[in-house]
TORKE-819177 format. One record per residue: residue number from 0; x, z, y of N, C-alpha, C, O in turn; residue in three letters. Coordinates in steps of 0.1 Angstrom, whole numbers, plus 2048, in hexadecimal, padded with zeros to 3 digits. Atoms other than C-alpha are relative to their C-alpha. Layout:
N
R num n_xx n_zz n_yy ca_xx ca_zz ca_yy c_xx c_zz c_yy o_xx o_zz o_yy residuo
R NUM    X    Z    Y     X     Z     Y    X    Z    Y    X    Z    Y     ALA
...
END
This chain:
179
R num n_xx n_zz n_yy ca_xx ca_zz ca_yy c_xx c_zz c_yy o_xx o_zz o_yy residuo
R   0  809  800  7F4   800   800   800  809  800  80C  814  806  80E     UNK
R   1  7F4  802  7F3   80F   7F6   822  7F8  809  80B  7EE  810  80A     UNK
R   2  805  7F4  7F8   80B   80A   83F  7F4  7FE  808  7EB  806  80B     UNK
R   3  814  802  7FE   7EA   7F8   84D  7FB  805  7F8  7F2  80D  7FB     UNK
R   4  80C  7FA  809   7DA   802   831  800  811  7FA  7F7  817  7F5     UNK
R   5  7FF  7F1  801   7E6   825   82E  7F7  804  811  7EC  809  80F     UNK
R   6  806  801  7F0   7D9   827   856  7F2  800  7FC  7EB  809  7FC     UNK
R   7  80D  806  804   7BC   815   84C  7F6  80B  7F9  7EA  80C  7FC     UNK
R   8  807  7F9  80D   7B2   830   82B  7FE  80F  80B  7F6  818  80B     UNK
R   9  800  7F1  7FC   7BB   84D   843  7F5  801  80C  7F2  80C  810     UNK
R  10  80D  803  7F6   79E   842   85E  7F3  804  7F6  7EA  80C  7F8     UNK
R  11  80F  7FD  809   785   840   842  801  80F  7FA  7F7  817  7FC     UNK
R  12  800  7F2  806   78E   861   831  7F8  80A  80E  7EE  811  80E     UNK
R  13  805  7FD  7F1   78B   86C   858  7EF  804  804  7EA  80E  807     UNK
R  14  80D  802  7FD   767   85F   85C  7FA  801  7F6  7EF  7FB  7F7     UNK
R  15  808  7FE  80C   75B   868   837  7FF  813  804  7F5  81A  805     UNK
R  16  7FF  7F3  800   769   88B   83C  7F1  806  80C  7E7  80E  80A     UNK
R  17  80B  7FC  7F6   754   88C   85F  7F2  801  7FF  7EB  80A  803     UNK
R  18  80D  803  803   737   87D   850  7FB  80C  7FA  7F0  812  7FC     UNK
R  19  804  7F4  80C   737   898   836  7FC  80B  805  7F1  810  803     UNK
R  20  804  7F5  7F3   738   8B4   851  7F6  802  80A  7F2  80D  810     UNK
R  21  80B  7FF  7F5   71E   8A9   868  7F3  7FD  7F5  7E9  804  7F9     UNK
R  22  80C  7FD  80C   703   8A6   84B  802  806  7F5  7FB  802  7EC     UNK
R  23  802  7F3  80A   70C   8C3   834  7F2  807  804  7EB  808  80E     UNK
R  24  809  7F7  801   6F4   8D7   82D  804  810  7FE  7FD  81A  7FE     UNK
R  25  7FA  7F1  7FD   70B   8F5   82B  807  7FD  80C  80A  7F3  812     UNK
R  26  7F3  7FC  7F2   722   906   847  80B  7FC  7FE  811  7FF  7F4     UNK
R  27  7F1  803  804   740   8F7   84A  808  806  80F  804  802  81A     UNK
R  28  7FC  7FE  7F1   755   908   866  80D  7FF  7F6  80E  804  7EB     UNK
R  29  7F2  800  7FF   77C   8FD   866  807  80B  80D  804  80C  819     UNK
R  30  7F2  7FA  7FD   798   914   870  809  801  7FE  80C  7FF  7F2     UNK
R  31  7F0  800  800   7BC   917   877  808  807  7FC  804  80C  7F1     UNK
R  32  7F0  7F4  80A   7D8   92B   86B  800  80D  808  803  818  805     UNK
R  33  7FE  7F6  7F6   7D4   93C   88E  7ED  804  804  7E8  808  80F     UNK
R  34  80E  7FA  7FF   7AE   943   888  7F6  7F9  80B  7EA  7FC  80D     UNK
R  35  808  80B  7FA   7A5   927   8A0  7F4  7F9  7FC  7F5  7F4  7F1     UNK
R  36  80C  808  80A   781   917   898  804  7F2  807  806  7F1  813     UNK
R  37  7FF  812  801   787   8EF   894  7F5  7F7  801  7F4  7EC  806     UNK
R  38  80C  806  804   765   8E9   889  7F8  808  7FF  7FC  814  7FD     UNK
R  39  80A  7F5  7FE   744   8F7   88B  7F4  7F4  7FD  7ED  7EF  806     UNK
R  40  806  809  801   730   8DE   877  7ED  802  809  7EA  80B  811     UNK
R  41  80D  7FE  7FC   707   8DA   880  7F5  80D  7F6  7EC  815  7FA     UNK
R  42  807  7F2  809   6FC   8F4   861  806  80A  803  7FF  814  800     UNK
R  43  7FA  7F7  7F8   713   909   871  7F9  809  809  7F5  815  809     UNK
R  44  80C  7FC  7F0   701   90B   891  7F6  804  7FF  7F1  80D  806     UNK
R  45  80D  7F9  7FF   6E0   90E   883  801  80C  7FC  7FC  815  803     UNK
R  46  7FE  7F8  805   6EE   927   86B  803  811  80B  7FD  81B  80F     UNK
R  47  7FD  7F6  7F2   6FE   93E   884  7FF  804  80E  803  80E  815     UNK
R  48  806  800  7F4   6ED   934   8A1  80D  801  810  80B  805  81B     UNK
R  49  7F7  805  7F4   710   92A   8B7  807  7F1  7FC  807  7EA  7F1     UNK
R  50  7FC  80D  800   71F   90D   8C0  80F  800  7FD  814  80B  7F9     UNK
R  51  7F0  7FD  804   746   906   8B9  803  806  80D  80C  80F  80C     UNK
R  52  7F6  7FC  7F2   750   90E   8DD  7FA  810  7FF  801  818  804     UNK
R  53  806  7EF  801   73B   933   8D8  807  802  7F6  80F  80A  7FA     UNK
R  54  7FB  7F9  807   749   93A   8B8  80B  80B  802  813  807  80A     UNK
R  55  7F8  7F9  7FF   760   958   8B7  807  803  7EF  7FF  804  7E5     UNK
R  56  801  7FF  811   777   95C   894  80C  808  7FF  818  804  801     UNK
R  57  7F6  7F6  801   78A   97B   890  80A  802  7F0  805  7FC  7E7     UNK
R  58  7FA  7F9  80E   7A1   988   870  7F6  80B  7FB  7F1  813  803     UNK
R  59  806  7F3  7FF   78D   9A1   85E  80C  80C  7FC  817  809  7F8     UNK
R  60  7F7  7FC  807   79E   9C0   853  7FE  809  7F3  7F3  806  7ED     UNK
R  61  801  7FD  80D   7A2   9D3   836  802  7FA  7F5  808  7EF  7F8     UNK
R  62  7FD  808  80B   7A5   9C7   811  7FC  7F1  802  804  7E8  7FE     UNK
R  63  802  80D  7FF   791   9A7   819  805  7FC  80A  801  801  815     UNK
R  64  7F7  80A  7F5   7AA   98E   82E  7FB  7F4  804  803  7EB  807     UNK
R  65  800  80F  7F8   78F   973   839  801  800  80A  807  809  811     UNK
R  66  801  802  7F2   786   965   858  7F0  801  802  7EB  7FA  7FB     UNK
R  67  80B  7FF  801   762   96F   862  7FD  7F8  810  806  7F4  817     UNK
R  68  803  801  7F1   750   965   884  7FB  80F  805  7F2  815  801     UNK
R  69  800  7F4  7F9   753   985   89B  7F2  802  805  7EE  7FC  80F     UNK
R  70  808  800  7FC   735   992   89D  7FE  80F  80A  7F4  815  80E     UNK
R  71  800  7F5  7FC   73E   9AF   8AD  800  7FE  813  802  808  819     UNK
R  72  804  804  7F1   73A   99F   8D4  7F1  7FE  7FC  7EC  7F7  7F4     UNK
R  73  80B  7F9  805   719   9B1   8D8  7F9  7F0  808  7EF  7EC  802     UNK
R  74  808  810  7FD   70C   98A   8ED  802  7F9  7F4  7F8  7F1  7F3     UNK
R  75  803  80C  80B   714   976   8CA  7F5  80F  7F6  7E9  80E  7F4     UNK
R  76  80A  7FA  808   707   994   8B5  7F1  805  801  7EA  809  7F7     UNK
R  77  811  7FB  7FF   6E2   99A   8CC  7FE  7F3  7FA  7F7  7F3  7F0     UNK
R  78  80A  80C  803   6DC   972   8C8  802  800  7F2  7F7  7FC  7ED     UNK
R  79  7FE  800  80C   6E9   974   8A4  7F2  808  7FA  7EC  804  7F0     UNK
R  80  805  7F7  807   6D0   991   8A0  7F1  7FA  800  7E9  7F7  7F7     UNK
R  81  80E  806  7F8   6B4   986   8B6  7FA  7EE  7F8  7EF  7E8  7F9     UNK
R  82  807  80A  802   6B5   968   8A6  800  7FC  7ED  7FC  7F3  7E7     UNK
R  83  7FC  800  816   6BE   96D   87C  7F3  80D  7FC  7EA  80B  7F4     UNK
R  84  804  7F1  803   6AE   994   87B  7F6  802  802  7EF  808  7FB     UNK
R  85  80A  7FB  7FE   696   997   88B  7F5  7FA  7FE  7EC  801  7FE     UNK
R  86  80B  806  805   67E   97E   883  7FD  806  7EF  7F2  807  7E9     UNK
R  87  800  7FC  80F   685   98B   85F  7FA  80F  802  7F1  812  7FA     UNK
R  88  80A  7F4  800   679   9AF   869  7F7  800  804  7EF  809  7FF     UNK
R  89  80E  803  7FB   65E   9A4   87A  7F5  7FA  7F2  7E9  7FE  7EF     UNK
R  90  807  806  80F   653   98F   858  7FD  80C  7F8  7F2  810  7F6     UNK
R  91  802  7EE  80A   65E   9B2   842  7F6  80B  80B  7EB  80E  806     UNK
R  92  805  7F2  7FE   651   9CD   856  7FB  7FB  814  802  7F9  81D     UNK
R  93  806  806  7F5   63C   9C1   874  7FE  80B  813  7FB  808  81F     UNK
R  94  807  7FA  7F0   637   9E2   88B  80F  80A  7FD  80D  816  7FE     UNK
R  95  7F5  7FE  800   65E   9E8   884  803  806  80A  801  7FF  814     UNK
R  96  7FC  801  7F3   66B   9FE   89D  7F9  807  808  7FD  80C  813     UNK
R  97  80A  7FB  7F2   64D   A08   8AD  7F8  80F  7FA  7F3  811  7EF     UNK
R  98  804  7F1  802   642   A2D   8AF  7F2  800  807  7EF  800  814     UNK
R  99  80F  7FF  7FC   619   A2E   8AD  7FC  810  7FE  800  819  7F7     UNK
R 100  809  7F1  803   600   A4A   8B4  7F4  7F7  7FF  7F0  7F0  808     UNK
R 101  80E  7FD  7FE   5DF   A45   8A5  7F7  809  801  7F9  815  7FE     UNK
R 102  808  7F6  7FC   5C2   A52   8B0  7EE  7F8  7FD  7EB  7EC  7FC     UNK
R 103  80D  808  800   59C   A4C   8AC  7FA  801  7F2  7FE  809  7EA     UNK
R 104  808  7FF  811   585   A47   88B  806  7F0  7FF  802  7E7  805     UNK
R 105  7FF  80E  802   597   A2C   87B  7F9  7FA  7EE  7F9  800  7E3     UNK
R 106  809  808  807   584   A15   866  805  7EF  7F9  807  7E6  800     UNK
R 107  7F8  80A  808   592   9F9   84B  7F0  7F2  802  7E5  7F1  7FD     UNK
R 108  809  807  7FC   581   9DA   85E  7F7  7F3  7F4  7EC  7EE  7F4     UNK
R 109  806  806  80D   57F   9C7   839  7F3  803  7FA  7EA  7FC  7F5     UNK
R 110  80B  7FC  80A   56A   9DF   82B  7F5  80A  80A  7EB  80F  806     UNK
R 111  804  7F1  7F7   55E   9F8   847  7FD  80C  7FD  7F4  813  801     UNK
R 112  801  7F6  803   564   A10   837  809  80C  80C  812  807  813     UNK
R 113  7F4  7F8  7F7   577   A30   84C  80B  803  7F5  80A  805  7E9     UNK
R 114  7F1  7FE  807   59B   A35   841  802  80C  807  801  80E  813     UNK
R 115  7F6  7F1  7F8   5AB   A56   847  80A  7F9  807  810  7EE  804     UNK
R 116  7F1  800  7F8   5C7   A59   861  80C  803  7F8  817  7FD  7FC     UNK
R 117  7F2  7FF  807   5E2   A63   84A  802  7F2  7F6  80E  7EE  7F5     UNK
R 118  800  80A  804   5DA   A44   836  800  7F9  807  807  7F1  802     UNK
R 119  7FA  80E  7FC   5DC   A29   84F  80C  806  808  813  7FD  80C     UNK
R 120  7F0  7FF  7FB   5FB   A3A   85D  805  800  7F7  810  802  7FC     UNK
R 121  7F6  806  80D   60D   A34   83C  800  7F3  7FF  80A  7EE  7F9     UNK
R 122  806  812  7FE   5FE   A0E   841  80F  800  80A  81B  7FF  808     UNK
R 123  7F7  803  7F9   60E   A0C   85F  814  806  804  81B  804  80E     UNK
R 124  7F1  7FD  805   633   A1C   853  802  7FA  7F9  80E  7F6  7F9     UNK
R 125  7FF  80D  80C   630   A04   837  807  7F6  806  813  7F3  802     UNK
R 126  800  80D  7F2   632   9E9   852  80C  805  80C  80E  7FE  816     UNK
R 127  7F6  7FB  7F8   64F   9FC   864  7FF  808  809  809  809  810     UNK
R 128  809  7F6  7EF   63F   A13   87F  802  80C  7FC  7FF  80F  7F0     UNK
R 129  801  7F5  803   646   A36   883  7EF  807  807  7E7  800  80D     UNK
R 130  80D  7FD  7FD   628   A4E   88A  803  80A  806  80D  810  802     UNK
R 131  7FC  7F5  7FF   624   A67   89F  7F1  808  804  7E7  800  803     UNK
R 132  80E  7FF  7FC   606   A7E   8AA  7FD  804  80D  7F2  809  810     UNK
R 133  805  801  7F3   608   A7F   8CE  808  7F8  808  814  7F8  807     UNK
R 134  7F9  808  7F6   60F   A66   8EB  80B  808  805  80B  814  808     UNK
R 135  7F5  7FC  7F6   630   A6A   8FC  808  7F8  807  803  7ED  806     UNK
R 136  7FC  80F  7FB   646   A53   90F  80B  7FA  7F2  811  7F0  7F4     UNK
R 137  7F8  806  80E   65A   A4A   8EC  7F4  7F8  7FB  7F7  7EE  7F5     UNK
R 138  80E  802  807   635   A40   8E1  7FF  7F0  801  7FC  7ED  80D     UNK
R 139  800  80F  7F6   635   A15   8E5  7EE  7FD  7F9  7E8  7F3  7FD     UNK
R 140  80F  808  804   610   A11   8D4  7F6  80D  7FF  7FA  817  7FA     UNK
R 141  809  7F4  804   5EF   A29   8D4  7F7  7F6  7F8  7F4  7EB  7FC     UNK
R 142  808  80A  804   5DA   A1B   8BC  7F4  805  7FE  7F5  80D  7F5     UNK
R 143  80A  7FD  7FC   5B7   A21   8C3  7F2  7FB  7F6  7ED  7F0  7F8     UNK
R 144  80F  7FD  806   597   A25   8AA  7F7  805  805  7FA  80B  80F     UNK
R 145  80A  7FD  7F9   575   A2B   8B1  802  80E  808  80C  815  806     UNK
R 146  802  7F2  7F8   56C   A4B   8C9  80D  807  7FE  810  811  7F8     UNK
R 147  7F1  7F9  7FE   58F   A4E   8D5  801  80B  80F  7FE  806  81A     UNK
R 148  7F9  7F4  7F1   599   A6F   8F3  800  7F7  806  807  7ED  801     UNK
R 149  7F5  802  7F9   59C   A63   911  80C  804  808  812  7FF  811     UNK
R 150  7F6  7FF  7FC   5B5   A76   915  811  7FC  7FC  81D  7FD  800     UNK
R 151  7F1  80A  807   5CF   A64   900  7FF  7F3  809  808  7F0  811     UNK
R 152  800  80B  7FA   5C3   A46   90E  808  801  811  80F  7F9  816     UNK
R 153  7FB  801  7F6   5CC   A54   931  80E  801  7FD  815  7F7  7FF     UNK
R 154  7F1  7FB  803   5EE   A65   927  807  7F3  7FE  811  7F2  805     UNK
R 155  7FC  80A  807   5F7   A41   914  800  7F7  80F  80B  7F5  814     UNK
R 156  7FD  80A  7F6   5EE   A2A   934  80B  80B  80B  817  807  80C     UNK
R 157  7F5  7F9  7FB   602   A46   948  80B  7FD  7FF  812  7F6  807     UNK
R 158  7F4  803  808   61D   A45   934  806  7EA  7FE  811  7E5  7FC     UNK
R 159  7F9  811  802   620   A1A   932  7FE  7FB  7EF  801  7F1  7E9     UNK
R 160  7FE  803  80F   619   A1F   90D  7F3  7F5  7FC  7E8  7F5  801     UNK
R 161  80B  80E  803   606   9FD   8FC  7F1  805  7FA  7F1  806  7EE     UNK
R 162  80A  7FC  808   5E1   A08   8F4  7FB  7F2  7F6  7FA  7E6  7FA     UNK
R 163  803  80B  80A   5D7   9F3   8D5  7F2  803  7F7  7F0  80E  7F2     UNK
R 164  80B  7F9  80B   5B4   9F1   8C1  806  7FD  7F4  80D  7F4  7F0     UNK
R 165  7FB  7FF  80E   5B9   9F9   8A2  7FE  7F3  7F6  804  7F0  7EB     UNK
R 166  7FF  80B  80A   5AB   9D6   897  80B  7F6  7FE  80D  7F0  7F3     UNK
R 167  7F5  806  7FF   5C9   9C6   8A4  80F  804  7F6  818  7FD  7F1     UNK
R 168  7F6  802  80B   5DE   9D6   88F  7FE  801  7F2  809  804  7ED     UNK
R 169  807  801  806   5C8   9D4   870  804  7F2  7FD  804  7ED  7F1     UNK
R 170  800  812  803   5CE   9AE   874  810  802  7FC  815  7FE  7F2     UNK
R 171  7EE  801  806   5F5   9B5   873  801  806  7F4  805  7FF  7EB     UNK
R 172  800  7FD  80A   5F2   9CA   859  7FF  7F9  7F3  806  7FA  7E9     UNK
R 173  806  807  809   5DF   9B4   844  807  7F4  800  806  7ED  7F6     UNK
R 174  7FB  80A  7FF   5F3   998   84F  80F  7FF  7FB  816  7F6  7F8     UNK
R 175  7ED  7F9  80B   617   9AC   841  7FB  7FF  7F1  802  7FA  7E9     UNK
R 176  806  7FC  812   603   9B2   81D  804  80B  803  80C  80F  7FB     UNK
R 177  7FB  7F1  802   608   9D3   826  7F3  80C  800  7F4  818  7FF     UNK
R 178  808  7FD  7FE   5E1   9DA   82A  7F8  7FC  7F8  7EC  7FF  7F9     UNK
END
């Protein structure tokens, strides 16, 4: 082979290799000897949600000696979060996070039958929510069944805390499989 055609084979290897990288269907990210990212194919990006020029790729330490993307710059790790995690807790456990006080006669709107309070507050811990039994400013939801005080209701708009009827979250409930 003369050296056009060595030239020649090393273009196509070039634009096969490329090809290969911009339509994988896995991550391909290239790096350097000095932990430089090279490449940051398109499954990449969706994957990890940056671009090559965002990427960050540290050493890790300890027994394992790869190269990871640093997720520890808390701007790649909120969008990393905000955008991998949290849709997935939201899916698992829907009132994740959120510290409810119910209050009121609540009533299972399938059947109308009444539910005890300690039973739909296990409903809604299922589904990720802590419980508590009185408004406070920690409090982000009151959730309100028939012939509710108003004085929760005042304390709760006081406070900024979200008043909710209880059928609203009856629908989440039932819409996690958790009801």
């Amino acid at each position: 082979m003369d050296s056009a055609d060595s030239k020649h084979a090393g273009l196509d290897r070039t634009a096969l290799l490329a090809a290969m990288d911009e339509t994988s269907f896995d991550a391909i990210i290239t790096i350097n000897a000095k932990g430089i990212v090279q490449s940051f194919n398109p499954a990449a990006e969706r994957l990890f949600g940056y671009t090559p020029s965002e990427a960050r790729v540290s050493t890790a330490s300890g027994k394992w000696q790869g190269r990871v993307i640093d997720y520890m710059s808390q701007t790649y790790f909120l969008r990393y979060w905000n955008t991998n995690v949290t849709p997935l807790l939201i899916d698992a456990a829907p009132l994740a996070g959120k510290t409810l006080v119910i209050t009121g006669t609540i009533g299972d709107p399938r059947s109308g039958e009444k539910v005890a309070r300690p039973a739909f507050q296990r409903l809604c811990e299922r589904a990720g929510a802590s419980t508590a039994s009185s408004v406070s400013a920690n409090t982000d939801m009151l959730i309100c069944g028939a012939g509710v005080g108003a004085s929760k209701t005042a304390k709760a708009e006081k406070l900024g805390v979200e008043i909710v009827d209880q059928d609203e979250i009856w629908r989440v409930l039932i819409a996690a499989g958790v009801a």
